[in-house]
N, C-alpha and C positions, 0 to 999 in steps of 0.2 A: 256291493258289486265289485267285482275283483276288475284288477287292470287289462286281464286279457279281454275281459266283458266290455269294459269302455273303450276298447278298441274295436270291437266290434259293430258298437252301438256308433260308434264315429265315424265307420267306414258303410256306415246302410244309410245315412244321411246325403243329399246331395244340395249343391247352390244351385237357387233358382235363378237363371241368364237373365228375369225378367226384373225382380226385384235385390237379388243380392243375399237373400234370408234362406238359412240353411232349414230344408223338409225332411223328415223323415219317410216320406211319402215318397216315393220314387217316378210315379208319372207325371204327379199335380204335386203343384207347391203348396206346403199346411201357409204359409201366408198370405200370397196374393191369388191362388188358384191357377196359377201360368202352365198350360204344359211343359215337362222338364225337359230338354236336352242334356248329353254329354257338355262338360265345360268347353270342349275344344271343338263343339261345333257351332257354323256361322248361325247368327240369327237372322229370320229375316227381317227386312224393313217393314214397316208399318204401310200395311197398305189399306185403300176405303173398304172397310167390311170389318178390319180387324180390329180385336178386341183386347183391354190390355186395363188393369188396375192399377190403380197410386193409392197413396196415404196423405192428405196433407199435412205440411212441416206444421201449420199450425194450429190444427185444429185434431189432429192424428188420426185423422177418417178415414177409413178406406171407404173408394169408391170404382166404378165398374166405368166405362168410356169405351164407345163403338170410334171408329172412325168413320166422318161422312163424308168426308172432302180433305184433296192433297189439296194446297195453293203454291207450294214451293215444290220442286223436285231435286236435285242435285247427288249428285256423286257420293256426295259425305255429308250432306241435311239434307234432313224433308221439313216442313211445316201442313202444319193440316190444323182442321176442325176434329173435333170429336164431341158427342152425345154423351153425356153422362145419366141425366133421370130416365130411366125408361118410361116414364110415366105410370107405373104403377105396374104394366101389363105385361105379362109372358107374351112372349110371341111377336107385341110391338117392335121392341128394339134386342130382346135378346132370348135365348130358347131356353126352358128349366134347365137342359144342359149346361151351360154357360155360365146359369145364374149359381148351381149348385156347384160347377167348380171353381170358380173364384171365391167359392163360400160366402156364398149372400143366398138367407133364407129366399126362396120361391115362393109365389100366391098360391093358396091350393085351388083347386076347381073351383072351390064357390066363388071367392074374391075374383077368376078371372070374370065371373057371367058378371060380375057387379056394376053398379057404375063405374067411372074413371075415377070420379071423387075419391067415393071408397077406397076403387084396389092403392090409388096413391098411400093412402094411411095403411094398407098391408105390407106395402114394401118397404123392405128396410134398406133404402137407399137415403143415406144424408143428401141432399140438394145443396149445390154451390151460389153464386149470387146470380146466375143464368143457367139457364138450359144448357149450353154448350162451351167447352171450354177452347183453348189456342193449345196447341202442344210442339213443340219441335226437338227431332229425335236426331243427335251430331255424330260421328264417326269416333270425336276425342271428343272428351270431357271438357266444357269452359275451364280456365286457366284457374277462374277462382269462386269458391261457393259464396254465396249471401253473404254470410256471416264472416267474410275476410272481407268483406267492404267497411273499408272507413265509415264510420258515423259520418264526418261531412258530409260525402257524398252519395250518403242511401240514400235520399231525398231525390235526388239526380237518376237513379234506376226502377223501370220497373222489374221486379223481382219473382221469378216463378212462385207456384201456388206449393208444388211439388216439384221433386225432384228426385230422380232412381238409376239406376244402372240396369242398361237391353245389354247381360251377356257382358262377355271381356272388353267389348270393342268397341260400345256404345253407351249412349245415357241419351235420359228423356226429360223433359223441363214442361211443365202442366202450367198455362198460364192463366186465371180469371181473366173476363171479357175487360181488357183496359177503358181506362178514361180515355177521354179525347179520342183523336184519329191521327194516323201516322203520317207525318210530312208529306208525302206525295199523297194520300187520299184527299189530304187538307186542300195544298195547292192545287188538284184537281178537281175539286168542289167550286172551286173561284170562277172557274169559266173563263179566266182570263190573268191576263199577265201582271205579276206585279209590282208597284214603282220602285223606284232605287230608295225610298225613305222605306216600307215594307221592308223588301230584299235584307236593307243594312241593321234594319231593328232585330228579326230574326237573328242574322249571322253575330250579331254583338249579345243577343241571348246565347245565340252555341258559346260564343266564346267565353261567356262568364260562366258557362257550365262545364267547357273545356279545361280552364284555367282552375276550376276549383278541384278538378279529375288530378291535372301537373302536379299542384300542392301538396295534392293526396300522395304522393309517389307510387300514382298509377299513370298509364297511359290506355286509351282507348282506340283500337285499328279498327273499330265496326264504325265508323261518323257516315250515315247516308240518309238519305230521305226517309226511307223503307224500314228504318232503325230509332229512327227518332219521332216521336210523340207529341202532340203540339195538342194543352189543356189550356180550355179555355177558365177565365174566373167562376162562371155558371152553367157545366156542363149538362146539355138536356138530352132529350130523345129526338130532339128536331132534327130533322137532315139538315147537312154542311150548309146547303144554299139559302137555309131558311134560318138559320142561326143569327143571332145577334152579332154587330161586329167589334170586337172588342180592340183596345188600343193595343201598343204591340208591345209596351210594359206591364199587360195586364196579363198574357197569356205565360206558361209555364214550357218548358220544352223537360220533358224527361228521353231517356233511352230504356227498350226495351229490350229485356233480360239486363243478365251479367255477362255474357259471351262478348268478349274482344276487351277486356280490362288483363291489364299487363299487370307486372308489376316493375319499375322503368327501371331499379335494381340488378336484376336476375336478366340472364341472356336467354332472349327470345328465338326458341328455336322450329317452332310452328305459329301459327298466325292467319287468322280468316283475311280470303282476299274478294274483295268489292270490284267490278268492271267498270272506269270511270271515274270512282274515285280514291281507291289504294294507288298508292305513290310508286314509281318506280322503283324503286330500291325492293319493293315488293315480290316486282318479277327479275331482279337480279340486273333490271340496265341503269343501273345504276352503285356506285360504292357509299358505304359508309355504315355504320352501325343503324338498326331498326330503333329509334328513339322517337322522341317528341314532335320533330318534323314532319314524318307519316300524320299525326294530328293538323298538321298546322297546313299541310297540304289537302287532306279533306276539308278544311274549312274553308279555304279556296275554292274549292269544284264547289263544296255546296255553295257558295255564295255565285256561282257560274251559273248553276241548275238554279239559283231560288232566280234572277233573272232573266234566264234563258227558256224557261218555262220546259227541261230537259236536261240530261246528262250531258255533261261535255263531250265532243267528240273527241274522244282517243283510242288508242290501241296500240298492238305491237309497232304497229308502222311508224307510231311518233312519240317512240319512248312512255307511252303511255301518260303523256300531256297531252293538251288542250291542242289541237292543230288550228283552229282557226280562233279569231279575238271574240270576245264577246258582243266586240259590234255587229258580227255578222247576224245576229240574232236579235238584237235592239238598234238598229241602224241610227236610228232619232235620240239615240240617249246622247249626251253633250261628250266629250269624253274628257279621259281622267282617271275612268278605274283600272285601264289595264294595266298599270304599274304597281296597284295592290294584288290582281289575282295572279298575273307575273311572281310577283313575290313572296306566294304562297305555294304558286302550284311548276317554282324551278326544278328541271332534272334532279342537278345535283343538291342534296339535302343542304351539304354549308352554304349554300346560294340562296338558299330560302330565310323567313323570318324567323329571330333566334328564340324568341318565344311569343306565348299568347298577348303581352301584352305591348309588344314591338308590332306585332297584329294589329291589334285595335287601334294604334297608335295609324300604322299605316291606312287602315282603313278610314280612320276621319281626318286623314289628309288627302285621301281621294277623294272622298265627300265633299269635303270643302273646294279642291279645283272644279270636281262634277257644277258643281251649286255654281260656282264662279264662271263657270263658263257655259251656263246655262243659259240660253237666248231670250228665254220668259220671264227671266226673272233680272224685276229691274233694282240696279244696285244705286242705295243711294250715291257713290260718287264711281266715277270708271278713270282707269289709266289714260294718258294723253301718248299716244303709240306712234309709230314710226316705224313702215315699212319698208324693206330693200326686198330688191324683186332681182331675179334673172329667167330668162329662156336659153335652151340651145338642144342642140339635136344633131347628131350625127349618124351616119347612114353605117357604120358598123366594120370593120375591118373584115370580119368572114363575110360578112352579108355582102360587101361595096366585092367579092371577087367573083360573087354568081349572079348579081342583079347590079345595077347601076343608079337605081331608083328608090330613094328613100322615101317610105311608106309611112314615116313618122310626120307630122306637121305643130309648131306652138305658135302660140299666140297672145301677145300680151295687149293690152290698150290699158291707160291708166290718163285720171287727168286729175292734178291736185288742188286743180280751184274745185272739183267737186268732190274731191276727199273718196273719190271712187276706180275699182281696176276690174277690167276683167282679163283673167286667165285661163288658155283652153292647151292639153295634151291630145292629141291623137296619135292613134296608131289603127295605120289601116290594114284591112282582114289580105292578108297574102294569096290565100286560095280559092279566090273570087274568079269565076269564070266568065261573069257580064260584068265588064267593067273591071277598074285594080283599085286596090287597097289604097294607095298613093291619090287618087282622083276624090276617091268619101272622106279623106284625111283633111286635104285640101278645100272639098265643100264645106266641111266643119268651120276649116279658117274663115274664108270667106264667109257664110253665113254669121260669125264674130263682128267681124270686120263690119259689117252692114248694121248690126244689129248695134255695135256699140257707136255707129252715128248720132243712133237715139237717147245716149246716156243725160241729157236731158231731161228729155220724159222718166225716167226711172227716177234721178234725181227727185225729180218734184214727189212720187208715188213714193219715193224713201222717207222724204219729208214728212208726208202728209199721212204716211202710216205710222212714223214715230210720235206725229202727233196726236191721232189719234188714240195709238196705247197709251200717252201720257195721260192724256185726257180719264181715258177710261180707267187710268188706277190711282192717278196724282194729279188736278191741274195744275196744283202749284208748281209741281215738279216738269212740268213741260219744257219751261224755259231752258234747264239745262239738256236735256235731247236735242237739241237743235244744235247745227252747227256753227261755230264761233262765229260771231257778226251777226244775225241773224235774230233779229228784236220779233217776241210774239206778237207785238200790234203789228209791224210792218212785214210779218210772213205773207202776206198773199202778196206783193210788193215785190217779195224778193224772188220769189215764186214765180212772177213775171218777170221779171229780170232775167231767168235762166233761157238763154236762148235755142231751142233744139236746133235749131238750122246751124248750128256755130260748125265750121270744119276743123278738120286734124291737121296738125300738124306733125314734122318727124320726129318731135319731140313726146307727143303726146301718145303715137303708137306704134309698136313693134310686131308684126307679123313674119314669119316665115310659110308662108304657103308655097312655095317652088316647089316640089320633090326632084328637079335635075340640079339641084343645088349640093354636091357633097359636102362641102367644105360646111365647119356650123358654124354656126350666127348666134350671137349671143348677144342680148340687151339687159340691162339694169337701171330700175328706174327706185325712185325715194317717196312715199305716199305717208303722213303724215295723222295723226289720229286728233280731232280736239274735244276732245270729252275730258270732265275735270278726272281728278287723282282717285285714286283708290285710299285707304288709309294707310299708312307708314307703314312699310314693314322694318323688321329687323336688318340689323346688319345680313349682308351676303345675302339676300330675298331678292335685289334688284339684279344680283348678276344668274338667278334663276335658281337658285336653290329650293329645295323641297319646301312648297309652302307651309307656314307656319300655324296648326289648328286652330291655335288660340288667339284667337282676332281681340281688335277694339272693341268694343259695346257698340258699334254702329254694325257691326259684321251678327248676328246668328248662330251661335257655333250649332252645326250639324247635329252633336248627339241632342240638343237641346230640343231641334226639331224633329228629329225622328222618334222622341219620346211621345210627340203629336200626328205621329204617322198613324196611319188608321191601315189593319188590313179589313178589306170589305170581306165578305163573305157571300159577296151575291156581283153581277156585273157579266158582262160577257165577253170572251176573248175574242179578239181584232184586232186588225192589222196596226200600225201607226197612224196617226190622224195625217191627211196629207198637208202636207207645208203650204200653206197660202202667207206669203209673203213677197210683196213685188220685186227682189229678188231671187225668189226660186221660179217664180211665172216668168220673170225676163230667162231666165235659162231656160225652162222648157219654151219658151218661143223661140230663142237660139237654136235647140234640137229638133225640135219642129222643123222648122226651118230649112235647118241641115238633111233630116232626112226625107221633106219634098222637094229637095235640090237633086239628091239621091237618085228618087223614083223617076225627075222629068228626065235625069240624064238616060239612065236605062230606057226608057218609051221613047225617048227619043232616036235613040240608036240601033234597040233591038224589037220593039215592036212590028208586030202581034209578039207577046213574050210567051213562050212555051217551053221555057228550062222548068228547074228546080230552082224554088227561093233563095234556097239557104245558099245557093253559088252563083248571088246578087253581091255585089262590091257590098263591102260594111269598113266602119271603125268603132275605135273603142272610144271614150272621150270622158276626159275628166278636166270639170271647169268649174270656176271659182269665181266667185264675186268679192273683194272685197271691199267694204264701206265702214266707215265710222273705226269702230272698235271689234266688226263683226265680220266674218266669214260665211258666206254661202256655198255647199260644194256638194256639187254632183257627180255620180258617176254612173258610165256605162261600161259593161266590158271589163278584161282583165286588166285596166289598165291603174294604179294605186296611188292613194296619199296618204302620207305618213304626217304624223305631228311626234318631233324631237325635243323634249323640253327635262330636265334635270335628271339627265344619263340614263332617261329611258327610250325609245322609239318606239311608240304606236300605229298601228294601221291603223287607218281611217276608214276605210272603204271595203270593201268586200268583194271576190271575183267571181262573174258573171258567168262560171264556168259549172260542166255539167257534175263536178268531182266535189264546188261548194256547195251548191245548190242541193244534190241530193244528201249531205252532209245535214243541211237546214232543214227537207223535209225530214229527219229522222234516222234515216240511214247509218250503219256503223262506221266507223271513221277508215277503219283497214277496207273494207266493202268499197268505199266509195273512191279512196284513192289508188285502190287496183282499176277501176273501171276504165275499159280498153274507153279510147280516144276521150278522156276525162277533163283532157284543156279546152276542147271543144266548146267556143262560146256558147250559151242560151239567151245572151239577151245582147245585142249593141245596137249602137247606130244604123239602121237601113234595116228598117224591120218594115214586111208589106203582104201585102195578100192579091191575087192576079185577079180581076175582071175582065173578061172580055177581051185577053191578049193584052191586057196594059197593068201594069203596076199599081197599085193604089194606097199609098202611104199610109201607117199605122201608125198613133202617135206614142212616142218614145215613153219607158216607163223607167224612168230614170230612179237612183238613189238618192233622196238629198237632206240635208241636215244645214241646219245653221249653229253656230257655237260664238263664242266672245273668244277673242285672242287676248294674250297675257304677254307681259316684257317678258324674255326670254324665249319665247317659242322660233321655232324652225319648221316649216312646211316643205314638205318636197311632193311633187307629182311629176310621176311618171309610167314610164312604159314600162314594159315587163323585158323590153330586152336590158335595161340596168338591174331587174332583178334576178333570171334568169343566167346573167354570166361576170354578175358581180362579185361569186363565190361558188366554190365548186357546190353546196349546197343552199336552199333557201335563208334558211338562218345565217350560213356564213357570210351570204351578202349581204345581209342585211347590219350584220355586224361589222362588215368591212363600211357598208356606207356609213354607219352611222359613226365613226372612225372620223371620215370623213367631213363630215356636216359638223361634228363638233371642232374638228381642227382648222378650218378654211372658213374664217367669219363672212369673205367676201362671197354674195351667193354667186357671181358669175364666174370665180373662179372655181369654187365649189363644183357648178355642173361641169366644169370641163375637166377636174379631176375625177367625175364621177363619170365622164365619157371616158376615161383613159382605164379607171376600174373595168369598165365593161368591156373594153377592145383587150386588156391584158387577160380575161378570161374568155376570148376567143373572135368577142366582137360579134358573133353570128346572127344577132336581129339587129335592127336598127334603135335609134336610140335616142329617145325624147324627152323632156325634164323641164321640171321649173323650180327654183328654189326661194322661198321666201322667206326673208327673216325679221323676226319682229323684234324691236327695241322700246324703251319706255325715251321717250322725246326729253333731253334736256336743255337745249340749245334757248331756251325763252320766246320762242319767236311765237308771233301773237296765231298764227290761221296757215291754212293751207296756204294763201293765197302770196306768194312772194314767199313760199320755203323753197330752199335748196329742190333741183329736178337734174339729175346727172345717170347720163349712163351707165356712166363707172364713176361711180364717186370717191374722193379718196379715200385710201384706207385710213388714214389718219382718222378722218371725219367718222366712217362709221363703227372704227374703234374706240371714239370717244362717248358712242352711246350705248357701245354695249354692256 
């Protein structure tokens, strides 16, 4: 054939958009039977009906595939089902047209009348290992084929069946029906939420499957629920609920496809982005090179999602971080881990952890404080602690020039022969139309007041419930729960000895209930802990340094036990169990309390009552018990406690507002915090329903948690007017306070620096606070009873315990 002939023959040829493979056929493709188009024209997507052939890479079969379902949509991927066996039958799933132009022989007339048995064996259709296969069809090509995966980590991928070119602009990935089921089908099989030993087994599987991707000099930006693969040891056809439950070393976590492997080398100049969990730098609010960070902050969110039972809420509106803490969604977990998902999921990439295994590293030092200061769980030996306490409150430099009336109220009682305090913030509702905020502020006080006459009786109900858990998991171990002096034969002895009728003195408590009082009032008292030591730590551990994982052999270390973490596979989700312990019941009887003081005051004044509820006096209130070694703390309303312990500051608490709340039922994070009037309480103090022209009290549904305090920790509660004008934005005050609290050991001067933050950014709400700081006791002194009790103690003194 001469040259002009082969140019001929080469110019009557065209590329098939579908597979790639040059036809001499001009309508249909001689390889996959695809109608042709022009090269430059668009193809379209794949939609359910249409019809499209592959080859598999390993077995080199072509076969025919309907689509019968989109599951994914998107701009630039679809994912779908597709039908591949027709079952034998013309007509079934595809027409002799169809079947003869993708070039696959047709049944003739006899074979259709046949059985199915038979036409099966006429059709020359190869069958895959299911009826139906996964396909998803991307706008750009994955970064890298199969076969540029490192040997390590093939094991780590599921890998298409097939793989082709839709046209200039597109490709297509054919996947057999995978093992296992996809992280979120998994966790939604559960029915319910899962513990923090689950949670952390998982995410320490991501990470040793992370960390072997790093080594590989790959990087991976697809880490999501929806991405990732959870194989159990003996995969069946049982559904998820009915499964066996395997330990959490026993299951395999792979990722599906090869889409979103980098190569950490070469400069990343496109990139699949995730809602939730792709890192800012993502969407550009953020600086620094696309590297390994992007990894290390997915492993964050997920480990958010694998306990928050959902995506973290973020969006444009918060840098595309986490806007509220993880507690808001586990209230009852101890806390401890917001300084590991902090540290994964910071703005700025150099602020986050420098690699996978500074990760895992941080992560069972979270574990390990989580565990430590878990309330159930009893530690053979505990620290001997030393509390310093302050109140104060001031009525606002903006607020004191429109109102005269501080709507703030605190409230301390402490008494050290019973190694017991309680602590109350209010802040009353300003736009109260029956009644003022100032007045429910105030009833909170006093109902305190009243209530801690009876610290007696609680005392004994402390006792006698510590005794009892002893009993039930150690007798032997009884003896040490108890407090110093206090022999187990002579407990009911000493029991009686406690006098509830005993009065106060002004030594023993501090209230501010006034609200014509502007000027602030500040007290500071010294509560003393005597429970024996914890085990030694290292150098710098006492002055609060990042706890140390690696304990003595009387300590558990965390990985050891979450190797015994069990995920169930069956259980149902529900709320948190409620806290029954005789100090969260003395707090709800203090709420209680407060808010049928509430109601008789309104029926007293305004009955028959025929307003609106909601423009009933209210406040917010956040109160504290502390005893022993242990904190009790509830909250109602926007009102917050932070725990400040080695250069991190955590919320505590969660706010009662309509912007978090729809945040928790699900809602998207920008959605919620546009929402017109979104500070708008949903739950505080003076909550009631009208009978009959009269109020009728509702009993308060308070937040509450109990946790084990450590030497070095810092508590602050307060009002939202220190957070609100303690920095031009939420972060910024909080970063300003936390400036604070670490620089100002003494807490009484602390609040009044942290009145003076709020009044130099504008002062405009009033301003309520308590600060408490905890020390490890080393002064030798035998019991509560004859230790130091000072208002203001000196600094000398409480600098020598810290």
């Amino acid at each position: 054939m001469s040259s002009t002939e082969n140019a001929t023959a080469k110019s009557e040829t065209v590329t098939c958009p579908n597979c790639g493979a040059e036809s001499s056929d001009l309508e249909w493709c001689d390889a996959c039977g695809s109608q042709l188009n022009p090269p430059s024209a668009s193809i379209a997507w794949l939609e359910v009906g249409s019809v499209f052939a592959f080859t598999g890479e390993s077995d080199e079969k072509k076969r025919l595939a309907r689509v019968v379902d989109l599951t994914e949509v998107y701009s630039t991927r679809r994912v779908g089902i597709a039908q591949v066996c027709p079952e034998g039958m013309e007509g079934r799933f595809f027409s002799r047209e169809e079947l003869s132009r993708h070039g696959f022989k047709a049944p003739d007339e006899e074979a259709e009348l046949a059985e199915s048995s038979s036409d099966a064996e006429t059709c020359e259709f190869p069958t895959m290992s299911g009826e139906s296969v996964l396909f998803e069809e991307t706008l750009n090509e994955p970064s890298l084929q199969p076969t540029h995966l490192p040997e390590e980590v093939l094991d780590l991928v599921y890998t298409p069946f097939a793989r082709m070119k839709r046209g200039p602009e597109r490709s297509l990935e054919v996947f057999e029906s995978p093992e296992g089921h996809p992280l979120q089908e998994y966790l939604e099989g559960l029915e319910r939420l899962l513990t923090l030993e689950e949670a952390a087994g998982v995410a320490l599987l991501l990470m040793d499957a992370v960390e072997r991707v790093h080594a590989s000099g790959l990087l991976h930006f697809q880490i999501c629920p929806w991405t990732i693969r959870v194989i159990t040891p003996e995969e069946s056809e049982e559904p998820i609920e009915e499964a066996s439950t395997p330990s959490v070393d026993e299951l395999r976590l792979v990722f599906e496809g090869i889409r979103g492997f980098y190569k950490a080398e070469e400069e990343i100049r496109s990139h699949p982005v995730i809602m939730g969990f792709s890192p800012p730098e993502f969407f550009g609010r953020s600086q620094g090179p696309l590297d390994h960070h992007a990894d290390i902050f997915a492993i964050g969110m997920l480990f958010y999602y694998l306990l928050a039972g959902g995506p973290p809420p973020s969006g444009s509106l918060t840098r595309n971080t986490p806007c509220l803490p993880l507690r808001a969604f586990r209230f009852a977990m101890p806390p401890g881990l917001q300084p590991f998902i902090d540290g994964c999921t910071h703005p700025e990439p150099s602020e986050r952890f420098e690699t996978v295994a500074e990760t895992r590293k941080g992560l069972l030092a979270a574990l390990d404080v989580a565990h430590r200061r878990d309330a159930n769980r009893r530690s053979e030996a505990q620290q001997r602690l030393s509390f310093y306490c302050a109140v104060d409150r001031h009525i606002g430099i903006g607020k004191g020039r429109r109102s005269p009336i501080n709507q703030d109220s605190v409230f301390m009682g402490h008494d050290p022969d019973l190694n017991l305090a309680l602590i109350a913030v209010g802040d009353g509702v300003s736009t109260a139309s029956f009644g003022s905020g100032d007045i429910a502020s105030n009833l909170l006080i006093e109902a305190c007041s009243d209530s801690w006459s009876k610290r007696h009786d609680l005392k004994q109900q402390l006792v006698a419930y510590a005794r009892a858990e002893a009993e039930a998991d150690d007798p032997i171990a009884l003896e040490a729960t108890l407090p110093d002096g206090i022999d187990v034969a002579s407990l009911s002895e000493e029991e009686r000895a406690l006098d509830p009728e005993a009065t106060l003195d002004s030594n023993e408590l501090l209230a501010i209930p006034d609200a014509d009082v502007e000027a602030p009032a500040a007290g500071e008292e010294t509560l003393d802990s005597e429970d024996s030591e914890l085990p030694e730590q290292k150098a710098g551990d006492a002055e609060g340094d990042e706890p140390n994982p690696t304990l003595d052999e009387s300590h558990t270390p965390p990985e050891r036990e979450l190797l015994r973490g069990r995920i169930g596979l069956t259980g149902n989700r529900s709320a948190p169990p409620l806290l029954e312990t005789p100090a969260a019941q003395f707090i709800r009887d203090v709420l209680t309390d407060a808010n049928d003081s509430i109601s008789a005051h309104i029926n007293e004044r305004f009955a028959p009552f025929n307003g609106p509820v909601h423009e009933v006096m209210g406040t917010t209130s956040i109160t504290a018990i502390l005893h022993d070694d242990l904190i009790t703390l509830s909250s109602l309303g926007d009102s917050r406690a932070y725990l400040l312990r080695n250069g991190h500051m955590e919320r505590l608490t969660r706010d009662h507002n309509l912007t978090t709340l729809r945040m928790i039922e699900g809602f998207s994070a920008d959605e919620s915090l546009l929402l017109p009037h979104g500070k708008a309480l949903a739950r505080c103090l003076g909550t009631f329903q009208v009978t009959q022209g009269r109020l009728k009290a509702i009993k308060p549904e308070p937040d509450l948690v109990t946790f084990r305090l450590m030497a070095g920790d810092t508590i602050l509660l307060t009002t939202d007017g220190l957070i609100d004008f303690g920095g031009p934005t939420e972060a910024a005050a909080e970063r300003n306070i936390q400036t604070i609290l670490e620089a100002e050991e003494i807490p009484s001067i602390a609040c009044l620096k942290l009145i003076v933050l709020a009044n130099e950014g504008g002062g405009e709400d009033n301003i309520g606070m308590s600060v408490i700081r905890v020390t490890e006791r080393k002064d030798g002194a035998g019991g509560f009873r004859g230790a130091l009790v000072q208002a203001f103690p000196p600094t000398a003194l409480l600098r020598s315990n810290a």
